[in-house]
C-alpha angles and dihedrals in degrees: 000000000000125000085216088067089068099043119110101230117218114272094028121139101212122212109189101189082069089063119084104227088209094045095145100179111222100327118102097192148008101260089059090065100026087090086049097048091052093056096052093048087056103046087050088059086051090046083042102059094054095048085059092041093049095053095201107100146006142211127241117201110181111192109201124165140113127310100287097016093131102261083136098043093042089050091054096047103046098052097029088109097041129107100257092222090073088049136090123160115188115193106207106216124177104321113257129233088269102051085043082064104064135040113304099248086050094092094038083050089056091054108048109125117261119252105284089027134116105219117187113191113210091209123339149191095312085073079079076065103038111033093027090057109045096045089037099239091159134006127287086241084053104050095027087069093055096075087076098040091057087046090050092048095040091055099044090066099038083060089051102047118299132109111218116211108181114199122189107191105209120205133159132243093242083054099044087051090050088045092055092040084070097051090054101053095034115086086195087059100038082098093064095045113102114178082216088072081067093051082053105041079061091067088051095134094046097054096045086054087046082050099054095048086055100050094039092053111032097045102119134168090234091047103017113189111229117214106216126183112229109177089103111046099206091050080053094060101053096051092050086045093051088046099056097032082053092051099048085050096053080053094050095198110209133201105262106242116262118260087229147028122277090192084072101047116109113175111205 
């Protein structure tokens, strides 16, 4: 398993009834990755405290997909093992009366992580192209421009200093109902349950076509979109795991060099 194998390539016209939502790989069950999983968290932690050490950049993770698709769980798992000094995570929920105010990148702009952070979006900006569409918040010559507007934006801070993984967490209806099912009969999950999920389960063909758009059209090498199954949670974790671990490697933080000499140092 590559994370390139689950990368939308420039130019792709995805088609995501084509991708089984409980591909698995090679694995059969949870217990054959957990070991796996544990290694690359811990080798992100590792990756991660240099990246805060060296102060230079800093690594965006933006997390989309349906209601239950795991944002929330994959957020948990990828940075379970992380100082959580080099870490923000910034959930987007319905846009206020002040950012409404404003263009629709200004309160994405406020959040981007700082130069030696880790910053993982819980929905972003594409949902001006996901949410916005699908209710018609605003009009299709509105929303259809935006495509090039997030390409234009994600690569002005990657050629700043910032490093875009785009995950797209895939899950299918008969999943997400099981998965709301749960939060229904479980008092422990009651919290997480929002009678709006049903409202918007209803526009599920809409948003997989909103989706497709997205990830056709704003896969780009400087900000590459990741297509992750998500039917299996554990499966899930690896493969976030495996993307993130693969993209702090490419960046091959290293330990900025001391102002003194250490050779010199004597500590009475």
């Amino acid at each position: 398993m590559k994370p390139k194998e689950f990368r939308v390539e420039p130019g792709q016209k995805v088609d995501l009834k084509s991708i089984d939502t409980g591909d698995s790989g090679s694995y059969k069950a949870p217990e054959e990755v957990q070991g796996k999983v544990d290694e690359k968290l811990k080798r992100i932690a590792k990756l991660q405290e240099r990246l805060y050490a060296e102060g230079s950049r800093a690594l965006l993770l933006i997390l989309q997909g349906m209601d239950t698709s795991g944002k929330d769980g994959s957020t948990k798992s990828v940075v379970r093992d992380v100082n959580p000094q080099g870490v923000i995570v910034t959930s987007f929920k319905a846009p206020s009366k002040e950012e409404l105010s404003h263009d629709f990148l200004w309160r994405i702009d406020q959040k981007v992580p700082a130069r030696g952070m880790i910053g993982v979006f819980n929905r972003s900006h594409y949902e001006d192209v996901l949410v916005v569409r699908v209710h018609e918040f605003v009009p299709k010559s509105v929303w259809s421009e935006r495509y090039e507007l997030i390409n234009n934006f994600e690569r002005g801070i990657t050629e700043s200093y910032m490093k875009i993984v785009k995950i797209f967490l895939h899950i299918s209806k008969d999943e997400q109902k099981k998965r709301l099912e749960e939060r229904v009969k479980d008092p422990e999950k009651n919290w997480k349950f929002n009678p709006a999920d049903l409202k918007e389960r209803a526009f599920w063909g809409q948003y997989r076509s909103a989706y497709e758009d997205a990830l056709s059209k704003c896969s780009t090498k400087w900000a590459p979109w990741f297509i992750v199954p998500a039917d299996k949670k554990w499966y899930r974790n690896l493969v976030v795991a495996d993307i993130v671990q693969d993209a702090l490697e490419d960046m091959d933080p290293k330990f900025p060099p001391p102002s003194f000499d250490p050779k010199t140092v004597r500590i009475e």
